[in-house]
MDAnalysis code that builds the backbone (N, CA, C; Angstrom):
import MDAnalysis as mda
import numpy as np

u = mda.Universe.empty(426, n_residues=142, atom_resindex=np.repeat(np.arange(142), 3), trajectory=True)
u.add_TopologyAttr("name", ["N", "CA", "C"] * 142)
u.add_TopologyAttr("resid", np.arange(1, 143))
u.add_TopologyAttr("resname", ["UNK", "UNK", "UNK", "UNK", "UNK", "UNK", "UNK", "UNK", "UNK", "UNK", "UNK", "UNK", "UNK", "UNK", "UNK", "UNK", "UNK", "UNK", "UNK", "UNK", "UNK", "UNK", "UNK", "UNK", "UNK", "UNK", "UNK", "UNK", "UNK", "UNK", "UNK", "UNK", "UNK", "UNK", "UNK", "UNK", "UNK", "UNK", "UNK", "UNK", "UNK", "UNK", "UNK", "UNK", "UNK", "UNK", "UNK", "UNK", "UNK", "UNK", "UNK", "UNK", "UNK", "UNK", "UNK", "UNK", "UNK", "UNK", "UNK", "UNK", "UNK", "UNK", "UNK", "UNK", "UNK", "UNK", "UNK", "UNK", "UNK", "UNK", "UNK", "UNK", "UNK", "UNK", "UNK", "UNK", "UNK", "UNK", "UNK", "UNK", "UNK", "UNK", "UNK", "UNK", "UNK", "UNK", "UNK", "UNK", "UNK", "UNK", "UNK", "UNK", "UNK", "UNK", "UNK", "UNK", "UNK", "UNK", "UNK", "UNK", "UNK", "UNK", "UNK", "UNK", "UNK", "UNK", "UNK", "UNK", "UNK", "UNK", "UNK", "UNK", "UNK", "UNK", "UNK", "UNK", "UNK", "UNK", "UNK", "UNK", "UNK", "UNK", "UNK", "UNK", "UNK", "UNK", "UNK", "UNK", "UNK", "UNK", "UNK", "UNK", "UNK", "UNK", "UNK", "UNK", "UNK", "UNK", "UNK", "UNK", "UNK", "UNK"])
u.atoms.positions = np.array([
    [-88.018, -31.777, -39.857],
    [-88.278, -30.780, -38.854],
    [-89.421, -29.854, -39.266],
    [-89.769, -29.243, -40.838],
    [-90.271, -28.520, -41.154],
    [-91.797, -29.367, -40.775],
    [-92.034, -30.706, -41.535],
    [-93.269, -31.346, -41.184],
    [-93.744, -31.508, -39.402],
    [-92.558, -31.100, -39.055],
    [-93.201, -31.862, -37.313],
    [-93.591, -30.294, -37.352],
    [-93.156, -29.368, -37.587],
    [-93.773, -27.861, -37.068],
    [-94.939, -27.524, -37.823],
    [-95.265, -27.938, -39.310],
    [-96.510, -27.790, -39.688],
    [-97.743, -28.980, -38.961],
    [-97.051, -30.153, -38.512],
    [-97.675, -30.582, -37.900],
    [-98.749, -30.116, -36.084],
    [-97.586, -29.611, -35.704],
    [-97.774, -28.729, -34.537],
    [-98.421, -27.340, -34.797],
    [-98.295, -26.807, -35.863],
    [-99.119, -25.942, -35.882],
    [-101.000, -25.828, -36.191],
    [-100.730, -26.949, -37.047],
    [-102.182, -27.866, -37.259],
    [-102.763, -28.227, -36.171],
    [-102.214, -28.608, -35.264],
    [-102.840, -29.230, -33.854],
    [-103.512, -28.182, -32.832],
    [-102.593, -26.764, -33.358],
    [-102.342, -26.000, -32.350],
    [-104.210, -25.382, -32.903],
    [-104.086, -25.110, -34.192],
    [-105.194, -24.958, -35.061],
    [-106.805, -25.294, -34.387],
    [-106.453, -26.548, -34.709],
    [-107.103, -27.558, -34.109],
    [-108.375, -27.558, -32.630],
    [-107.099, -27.484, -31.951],
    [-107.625, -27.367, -30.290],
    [-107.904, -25.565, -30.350],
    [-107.280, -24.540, -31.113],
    [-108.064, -23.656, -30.728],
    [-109.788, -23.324, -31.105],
    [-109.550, -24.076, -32.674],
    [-111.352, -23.854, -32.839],
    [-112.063, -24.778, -32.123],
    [-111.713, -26.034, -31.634],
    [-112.248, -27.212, -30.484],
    [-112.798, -26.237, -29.462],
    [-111.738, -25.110, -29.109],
    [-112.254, -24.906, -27.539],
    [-113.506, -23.639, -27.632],
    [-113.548, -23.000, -29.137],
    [-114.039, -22.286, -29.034],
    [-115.890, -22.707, -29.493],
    [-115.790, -23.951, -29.203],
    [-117.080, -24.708, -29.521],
    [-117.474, -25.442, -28.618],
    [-116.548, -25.599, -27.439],
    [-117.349, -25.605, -26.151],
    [-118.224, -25.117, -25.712],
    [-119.264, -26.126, -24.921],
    [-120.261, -25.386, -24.100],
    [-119.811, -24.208, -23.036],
    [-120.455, -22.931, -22.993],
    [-119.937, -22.414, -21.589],
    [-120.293, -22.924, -20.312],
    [-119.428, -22.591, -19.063],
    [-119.918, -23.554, -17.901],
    [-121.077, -22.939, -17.535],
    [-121.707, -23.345, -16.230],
    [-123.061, -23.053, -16.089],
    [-122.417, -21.898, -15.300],
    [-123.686, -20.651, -15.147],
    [-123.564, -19.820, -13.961],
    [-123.924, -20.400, -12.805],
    [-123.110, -20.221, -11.622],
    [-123.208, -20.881, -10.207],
    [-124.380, -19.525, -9.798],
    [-125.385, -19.996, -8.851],
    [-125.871, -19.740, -8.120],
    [-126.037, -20.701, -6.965],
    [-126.116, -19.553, -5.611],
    [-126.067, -20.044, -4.496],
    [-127.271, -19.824, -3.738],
    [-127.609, -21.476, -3.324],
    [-129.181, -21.010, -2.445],
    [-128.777, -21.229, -1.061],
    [-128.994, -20.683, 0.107],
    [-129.237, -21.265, 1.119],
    [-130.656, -21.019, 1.780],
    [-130.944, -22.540, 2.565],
    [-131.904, -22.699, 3.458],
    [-131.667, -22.787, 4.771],
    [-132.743, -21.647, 5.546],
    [-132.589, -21.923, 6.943],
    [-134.099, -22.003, 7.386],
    [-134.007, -21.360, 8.762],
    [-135.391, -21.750, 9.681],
    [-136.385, -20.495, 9.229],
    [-136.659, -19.870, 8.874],
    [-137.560, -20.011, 7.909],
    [-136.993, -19.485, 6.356],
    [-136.299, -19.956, 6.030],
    [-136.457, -18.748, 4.626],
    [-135.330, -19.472, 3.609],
    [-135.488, -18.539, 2.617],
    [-135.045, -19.137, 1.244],
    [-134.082, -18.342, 0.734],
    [-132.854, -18.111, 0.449],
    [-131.518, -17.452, 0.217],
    [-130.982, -17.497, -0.890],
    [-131.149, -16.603, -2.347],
    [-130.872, -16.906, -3.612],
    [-129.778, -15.872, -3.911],
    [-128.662, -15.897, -4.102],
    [-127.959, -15.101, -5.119],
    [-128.169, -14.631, -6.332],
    [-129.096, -15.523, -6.822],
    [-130.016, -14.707, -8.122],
    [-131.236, -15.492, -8.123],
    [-132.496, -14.405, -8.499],
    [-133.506, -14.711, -8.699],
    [-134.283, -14.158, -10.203],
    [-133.284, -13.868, -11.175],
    [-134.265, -13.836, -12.089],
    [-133.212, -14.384, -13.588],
    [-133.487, -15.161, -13.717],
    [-132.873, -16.131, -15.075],
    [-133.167, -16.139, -16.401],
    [-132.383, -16.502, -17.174],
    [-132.448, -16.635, -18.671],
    [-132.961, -17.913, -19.494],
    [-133.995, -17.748, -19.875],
    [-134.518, -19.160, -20.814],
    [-133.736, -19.901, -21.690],
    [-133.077, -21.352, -21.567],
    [-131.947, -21.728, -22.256],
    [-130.900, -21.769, -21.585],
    [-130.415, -20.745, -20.572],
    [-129.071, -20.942, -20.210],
    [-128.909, -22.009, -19.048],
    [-127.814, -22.521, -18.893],
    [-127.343, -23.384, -17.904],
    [-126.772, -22.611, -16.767],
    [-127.388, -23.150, -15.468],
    [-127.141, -22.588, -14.179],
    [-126.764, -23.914, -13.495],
    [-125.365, -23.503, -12.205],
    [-125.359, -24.516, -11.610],
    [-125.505, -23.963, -9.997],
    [-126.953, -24.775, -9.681],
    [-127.308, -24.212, -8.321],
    [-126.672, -25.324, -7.369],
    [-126.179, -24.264, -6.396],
    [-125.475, -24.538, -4.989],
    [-126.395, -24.302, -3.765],
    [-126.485, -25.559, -3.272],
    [-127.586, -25.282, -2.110],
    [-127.404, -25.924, -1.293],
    [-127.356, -25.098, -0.157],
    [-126.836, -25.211, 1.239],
    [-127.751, -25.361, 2.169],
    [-128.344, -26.491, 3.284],
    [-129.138, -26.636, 4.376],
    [-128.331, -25.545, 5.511],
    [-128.097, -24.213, 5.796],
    [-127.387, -23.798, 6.819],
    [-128.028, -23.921, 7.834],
    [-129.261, -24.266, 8.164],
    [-130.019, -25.288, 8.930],
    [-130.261, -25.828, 9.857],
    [-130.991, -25.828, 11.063],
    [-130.662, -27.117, 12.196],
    [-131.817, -28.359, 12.186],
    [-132.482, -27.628, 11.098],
    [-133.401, -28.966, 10.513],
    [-133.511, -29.217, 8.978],
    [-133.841, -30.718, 8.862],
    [-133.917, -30.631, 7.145],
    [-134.912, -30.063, 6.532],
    [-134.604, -29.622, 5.373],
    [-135.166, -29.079, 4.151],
    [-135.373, -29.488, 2.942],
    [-135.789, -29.207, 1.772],
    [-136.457, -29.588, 0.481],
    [-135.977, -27.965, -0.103],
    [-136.202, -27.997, -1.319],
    [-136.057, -27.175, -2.572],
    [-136.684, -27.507, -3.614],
    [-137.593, -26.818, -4.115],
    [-137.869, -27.145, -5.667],
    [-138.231, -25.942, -6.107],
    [-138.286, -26.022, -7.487],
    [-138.506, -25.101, -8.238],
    [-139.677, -24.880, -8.886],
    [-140.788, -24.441, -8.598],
    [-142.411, -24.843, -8.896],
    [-142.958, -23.664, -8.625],
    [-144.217, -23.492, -9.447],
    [-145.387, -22.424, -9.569],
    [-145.705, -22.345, -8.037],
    [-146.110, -20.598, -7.829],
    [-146.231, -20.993, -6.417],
    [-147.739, -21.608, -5.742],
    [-147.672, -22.000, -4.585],
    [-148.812, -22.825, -4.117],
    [-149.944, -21.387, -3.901],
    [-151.551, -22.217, -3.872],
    [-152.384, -21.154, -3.649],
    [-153.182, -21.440, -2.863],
    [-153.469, -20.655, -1.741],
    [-154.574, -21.564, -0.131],
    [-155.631, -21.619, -0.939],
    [-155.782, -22.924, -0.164],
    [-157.160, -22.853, -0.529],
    [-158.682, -22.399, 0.403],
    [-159.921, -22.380, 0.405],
    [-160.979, -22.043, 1.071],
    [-160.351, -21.674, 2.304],
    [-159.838, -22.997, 2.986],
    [-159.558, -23.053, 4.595],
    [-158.707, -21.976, 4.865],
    [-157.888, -21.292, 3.751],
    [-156.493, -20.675, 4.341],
    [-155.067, -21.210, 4.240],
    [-155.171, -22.602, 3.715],
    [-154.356, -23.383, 3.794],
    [-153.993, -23.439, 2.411],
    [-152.161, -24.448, 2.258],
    [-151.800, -24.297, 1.087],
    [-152.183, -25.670, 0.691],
    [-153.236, -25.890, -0.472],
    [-153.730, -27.191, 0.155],
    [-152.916, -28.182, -1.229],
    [-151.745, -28.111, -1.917],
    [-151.492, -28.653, -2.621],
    [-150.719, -30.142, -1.995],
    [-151.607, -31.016, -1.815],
    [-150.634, -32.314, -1.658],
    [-149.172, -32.501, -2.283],
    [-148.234, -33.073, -1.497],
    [-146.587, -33.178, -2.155],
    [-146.975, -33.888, -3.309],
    [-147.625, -35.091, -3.774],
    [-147.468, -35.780, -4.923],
    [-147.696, -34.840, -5.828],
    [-149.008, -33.909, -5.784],
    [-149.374, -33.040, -7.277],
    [-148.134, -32.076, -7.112],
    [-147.554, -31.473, -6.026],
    [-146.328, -30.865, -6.175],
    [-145.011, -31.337, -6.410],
    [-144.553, -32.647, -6.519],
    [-143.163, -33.187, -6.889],
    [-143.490, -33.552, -8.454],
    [-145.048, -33.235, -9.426],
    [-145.237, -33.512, -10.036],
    [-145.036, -32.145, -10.985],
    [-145.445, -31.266, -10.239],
    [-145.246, -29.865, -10.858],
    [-144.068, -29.060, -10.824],
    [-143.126, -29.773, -10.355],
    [-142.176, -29.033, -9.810],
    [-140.875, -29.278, -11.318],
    [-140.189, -28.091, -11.459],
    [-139.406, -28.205, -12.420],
    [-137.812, -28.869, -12.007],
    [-137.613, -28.282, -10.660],
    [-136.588, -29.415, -10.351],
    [-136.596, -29.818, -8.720],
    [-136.715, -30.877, -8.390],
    [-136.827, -31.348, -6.454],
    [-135.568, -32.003, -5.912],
    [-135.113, -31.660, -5.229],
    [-133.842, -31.771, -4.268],
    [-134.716, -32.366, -3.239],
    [-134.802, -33.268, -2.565],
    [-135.531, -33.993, -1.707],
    [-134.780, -34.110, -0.715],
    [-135.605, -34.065, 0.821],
    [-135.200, -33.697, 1.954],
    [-133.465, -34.747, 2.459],
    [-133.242, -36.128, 1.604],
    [-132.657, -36.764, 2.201],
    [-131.023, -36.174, 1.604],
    [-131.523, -35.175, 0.374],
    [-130.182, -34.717, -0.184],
    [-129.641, -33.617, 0.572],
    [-131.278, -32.837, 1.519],
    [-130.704, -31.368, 2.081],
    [-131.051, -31.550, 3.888],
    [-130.106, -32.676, 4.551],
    [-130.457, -32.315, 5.572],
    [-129.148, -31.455, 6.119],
    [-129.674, -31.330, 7.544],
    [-128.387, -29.895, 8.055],
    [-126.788, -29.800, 7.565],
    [-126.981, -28.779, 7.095],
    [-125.099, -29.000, 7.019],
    [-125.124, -29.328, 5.667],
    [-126.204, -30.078, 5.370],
    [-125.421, -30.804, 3.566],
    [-125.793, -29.748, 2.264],
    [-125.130, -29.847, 1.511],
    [-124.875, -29.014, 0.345],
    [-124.914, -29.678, -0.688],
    [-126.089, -29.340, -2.089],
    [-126.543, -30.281, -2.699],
    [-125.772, -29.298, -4.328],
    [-125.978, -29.951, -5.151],
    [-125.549, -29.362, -6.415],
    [-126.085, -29.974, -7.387],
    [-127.181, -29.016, -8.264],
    [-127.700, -29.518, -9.520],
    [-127.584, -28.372, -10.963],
    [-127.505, -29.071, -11.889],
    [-127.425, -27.900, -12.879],
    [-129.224, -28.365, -13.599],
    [-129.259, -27.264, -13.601],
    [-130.666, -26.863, -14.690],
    [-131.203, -25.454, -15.519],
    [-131.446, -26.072, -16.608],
    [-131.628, -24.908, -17.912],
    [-132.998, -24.578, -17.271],
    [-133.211, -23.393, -17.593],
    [-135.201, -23.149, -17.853],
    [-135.464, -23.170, -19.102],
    [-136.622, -24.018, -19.272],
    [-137.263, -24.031, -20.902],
    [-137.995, -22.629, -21.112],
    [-137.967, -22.624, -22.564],
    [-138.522, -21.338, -23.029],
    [-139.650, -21.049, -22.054],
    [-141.115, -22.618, -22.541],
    [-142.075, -22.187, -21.986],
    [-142.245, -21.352, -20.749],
    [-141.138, -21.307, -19.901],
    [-141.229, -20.924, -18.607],
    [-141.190, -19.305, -18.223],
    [-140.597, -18.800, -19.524],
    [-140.773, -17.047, -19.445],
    [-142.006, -16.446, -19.132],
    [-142.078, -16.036, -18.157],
    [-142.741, -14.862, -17.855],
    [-143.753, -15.805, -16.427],
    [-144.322, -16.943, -16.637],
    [-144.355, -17.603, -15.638],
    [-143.995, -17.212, -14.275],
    [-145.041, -17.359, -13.192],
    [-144.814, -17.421, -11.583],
    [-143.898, -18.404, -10.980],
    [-143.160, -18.495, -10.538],
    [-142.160, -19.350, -10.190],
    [-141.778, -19.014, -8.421],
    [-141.267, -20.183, -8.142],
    [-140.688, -19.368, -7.207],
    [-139.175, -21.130, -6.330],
    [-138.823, -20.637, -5.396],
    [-137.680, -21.443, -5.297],
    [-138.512, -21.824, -3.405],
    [-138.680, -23.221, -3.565],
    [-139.704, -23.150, -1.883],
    [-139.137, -24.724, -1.189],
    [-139.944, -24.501, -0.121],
    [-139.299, -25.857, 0.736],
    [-141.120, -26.250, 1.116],
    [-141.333, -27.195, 0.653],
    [-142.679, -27.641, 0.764],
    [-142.809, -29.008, 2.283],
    [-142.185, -28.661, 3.580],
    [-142.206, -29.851, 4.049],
    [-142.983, -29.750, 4.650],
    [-143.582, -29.893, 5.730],
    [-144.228, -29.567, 6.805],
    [-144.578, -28.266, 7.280],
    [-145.272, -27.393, 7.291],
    [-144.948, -26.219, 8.209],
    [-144.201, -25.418, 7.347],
    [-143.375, -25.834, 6.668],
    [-141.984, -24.862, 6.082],
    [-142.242, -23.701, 5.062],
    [-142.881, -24.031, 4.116],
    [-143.572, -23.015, 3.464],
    [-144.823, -22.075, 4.277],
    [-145.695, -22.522, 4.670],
    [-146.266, -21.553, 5.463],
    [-145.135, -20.828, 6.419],
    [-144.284, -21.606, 6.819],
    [-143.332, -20.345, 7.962],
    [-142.554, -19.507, 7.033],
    [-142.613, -19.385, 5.360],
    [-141.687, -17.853, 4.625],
    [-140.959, -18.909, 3.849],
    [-140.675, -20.201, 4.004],
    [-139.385, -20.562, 3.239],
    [-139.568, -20.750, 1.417],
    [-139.867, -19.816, 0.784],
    [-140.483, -19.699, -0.177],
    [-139.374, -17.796, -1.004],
    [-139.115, -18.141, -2.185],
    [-138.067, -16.619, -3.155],
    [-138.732, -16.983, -4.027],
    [-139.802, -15.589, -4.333],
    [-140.282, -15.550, -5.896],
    [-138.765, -15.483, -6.858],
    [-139.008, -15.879, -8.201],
    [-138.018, -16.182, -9.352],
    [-138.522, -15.956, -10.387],
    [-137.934, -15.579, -11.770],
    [-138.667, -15.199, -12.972],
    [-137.426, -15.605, -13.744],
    [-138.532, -15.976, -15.180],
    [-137.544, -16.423, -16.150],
    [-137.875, -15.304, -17.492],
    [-136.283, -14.866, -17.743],
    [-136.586, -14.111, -19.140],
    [-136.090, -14.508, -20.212],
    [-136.241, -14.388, -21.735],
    [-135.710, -14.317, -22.541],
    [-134.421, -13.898, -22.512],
])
């Protein structure tokens, strides 16, 4: 009897330093997208930490999300960054077929160091969509 209780207490041991070497979960943040605009529960983050973003099309058309430097017009007035150099620059893309109306997408992502102090911002690059506002500056700190 004495061994099954030192046994059990060992275990008990055990799983408490186990749990205390868990990762913590991510912080949830919540985005929503509508007709024009961009909806963040938080916009300014920690370099390293894990976030798990919740993002909602509340929507009656589809949308995009990414997380990328913001765009800059060019001559014409226009934002003249083609999608390829932007799904290229972008730190994380939720693509329109994950956010159409109604659907609710979920990704977790750290920000790398490099990214402190950096222009950022949280945008919907589809058509029209960014020029109509759908665009939340974001900052990353130490």
């Amino acid at each position: 009897m004495n061994k099954l209780r030192i046994v059990l207490c060992a275990l008990s041991i055990i799983g408490v330093l186990l749990a205390g070497c868990a990762a913590p979960a991510p912080e949830r943040v919540e985005i929503s997208l509508t007709e024009f605009g961009v909806k963040s529960s938080k916009t300014t983050f920690e370099a390293g930490k894990m976030y798990e973003f919740v993002i909602s099309n509340d929507g009656v058309i589809e949308h995009e999300l990414r997380i990328i430097p913001p765009a800059e017009e060019d001559a014409m007035g226009s934002m003249g960054m083609h999608s390829d150099e932007m799904h290229n620059e972008a730190l994380l893309a939720v693509e329109k077929e994950r956010l159409q109306p109604g659907q609710v997408a979920i990704f977790e992502y750290t920000f790398p160091a490099d990214e402190v102090g950096q222009p950022l911002e949280f945008a919907c690059h589809l058509e029209g969509h960014y020029e109509g506002g759908m665009r939340q500056d974001i900052s990353v700190v130490d």
